[in-house]
PLY file of the C-alpha trace (Angstrom):
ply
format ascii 1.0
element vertex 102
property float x
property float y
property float z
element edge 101
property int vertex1
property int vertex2
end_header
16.26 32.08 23.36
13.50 34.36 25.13
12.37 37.67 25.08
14.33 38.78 28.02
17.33 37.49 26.05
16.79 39.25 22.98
15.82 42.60 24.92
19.44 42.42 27.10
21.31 42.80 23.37
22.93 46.08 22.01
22.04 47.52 18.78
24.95 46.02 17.17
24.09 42.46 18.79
22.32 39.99 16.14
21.01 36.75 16.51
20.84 33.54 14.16
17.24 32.33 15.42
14.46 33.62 15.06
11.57 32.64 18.55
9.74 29.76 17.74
11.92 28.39 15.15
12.33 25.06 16.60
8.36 24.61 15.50
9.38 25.10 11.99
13.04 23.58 11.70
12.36 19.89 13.45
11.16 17.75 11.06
8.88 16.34 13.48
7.23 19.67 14.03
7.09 20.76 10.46
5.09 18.03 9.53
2.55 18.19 12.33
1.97 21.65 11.29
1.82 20.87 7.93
-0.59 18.41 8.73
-2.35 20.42 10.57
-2.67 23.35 8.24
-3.68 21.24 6.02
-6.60 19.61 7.25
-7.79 23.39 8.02
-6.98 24.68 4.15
-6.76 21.58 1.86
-7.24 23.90 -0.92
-4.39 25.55 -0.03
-1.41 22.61 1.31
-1.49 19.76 -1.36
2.46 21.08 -2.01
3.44 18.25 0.19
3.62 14.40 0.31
1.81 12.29 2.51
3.48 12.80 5.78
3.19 10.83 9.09
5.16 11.09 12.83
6.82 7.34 13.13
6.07 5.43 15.50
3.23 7.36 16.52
1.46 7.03 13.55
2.47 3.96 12.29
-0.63 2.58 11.87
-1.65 5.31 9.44
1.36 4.22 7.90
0.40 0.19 7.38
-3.07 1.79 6.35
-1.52 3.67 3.33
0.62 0.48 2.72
-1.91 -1.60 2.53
-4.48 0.46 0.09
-1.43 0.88 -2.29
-0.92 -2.65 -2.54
-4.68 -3.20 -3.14
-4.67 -0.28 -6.45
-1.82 -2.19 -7.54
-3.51 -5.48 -7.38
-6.36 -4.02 -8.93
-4.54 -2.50 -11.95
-2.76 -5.80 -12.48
-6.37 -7.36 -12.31
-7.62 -4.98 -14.93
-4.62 -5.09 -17.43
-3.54 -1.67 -16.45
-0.33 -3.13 -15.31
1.40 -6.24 -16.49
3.28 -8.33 -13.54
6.71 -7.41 -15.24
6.03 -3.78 -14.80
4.84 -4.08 -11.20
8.18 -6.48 -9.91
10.10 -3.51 -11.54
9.03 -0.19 -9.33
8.48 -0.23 -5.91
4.44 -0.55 -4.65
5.23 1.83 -1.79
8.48 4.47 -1.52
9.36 6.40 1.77
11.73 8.60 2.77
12.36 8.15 6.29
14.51 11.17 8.39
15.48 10.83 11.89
13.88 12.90 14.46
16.95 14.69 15.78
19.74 14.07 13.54
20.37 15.25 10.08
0 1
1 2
2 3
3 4
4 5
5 6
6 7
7 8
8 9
9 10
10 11
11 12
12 13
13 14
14 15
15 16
16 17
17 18
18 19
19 20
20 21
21 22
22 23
23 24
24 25
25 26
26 27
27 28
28 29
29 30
30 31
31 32
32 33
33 34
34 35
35 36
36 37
37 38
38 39
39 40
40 41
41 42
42 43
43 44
44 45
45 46
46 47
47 48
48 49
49 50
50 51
51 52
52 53
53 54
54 55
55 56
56 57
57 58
58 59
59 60
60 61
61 62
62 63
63 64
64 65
65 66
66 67
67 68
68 69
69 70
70 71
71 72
72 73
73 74
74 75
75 76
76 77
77 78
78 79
79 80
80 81
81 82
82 83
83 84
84 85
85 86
86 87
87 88
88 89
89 90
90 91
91 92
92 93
93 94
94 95
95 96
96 97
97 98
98 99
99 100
100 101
């Protein structure tokens, strides 16, 4: 939709979209900006889980993978967590979307 677009309607004419919604709807692009805005106002974006763009980030992703695993081994270590508890919950739980579909 473009400005031209939205210009050409009547006064009775409405629209559904706003511009530049796609940058806010796609999952994809929400979390970038999220990411983003975060990084520039941490004080102010700690609403949302950790967030990463698969596959391009998948190596942040092993990264975060692989220090959970260590705190777990560590509490298990220290007593903090007994082996039964651990085989129990999951070390690591993502919810994966698709980039495009719903």
């Amino acid at each position: 939709m473009t400005p031209d677009f939205l210009v050409s309607l009547s006064n009775k004419q409405r629209v559904n979209h706003y511009l530049g919604m796609y940058n806010i709807c796609r999952k994809s692009t929400l979390g970038m900006h999220l990411k983003r805005f975060a990084k520039e106002f941490p004080d102010h974006f700690k609403f949302f889980p950790p967030t990463w763009i698969y596959p391009a980030e998948f190596h942040d992703i092993q990264e975060y993978t692989k220090k959970k695993f260590e705190k777990r081994k560590e509490k298990i270590e220290m007593g903090k967590l007994s082996e039964a508890q651990a085989e129990k919950e999951p070390v690591v739980l993502y919810i994966c979307k698709p980039e495009s579909g719903s």
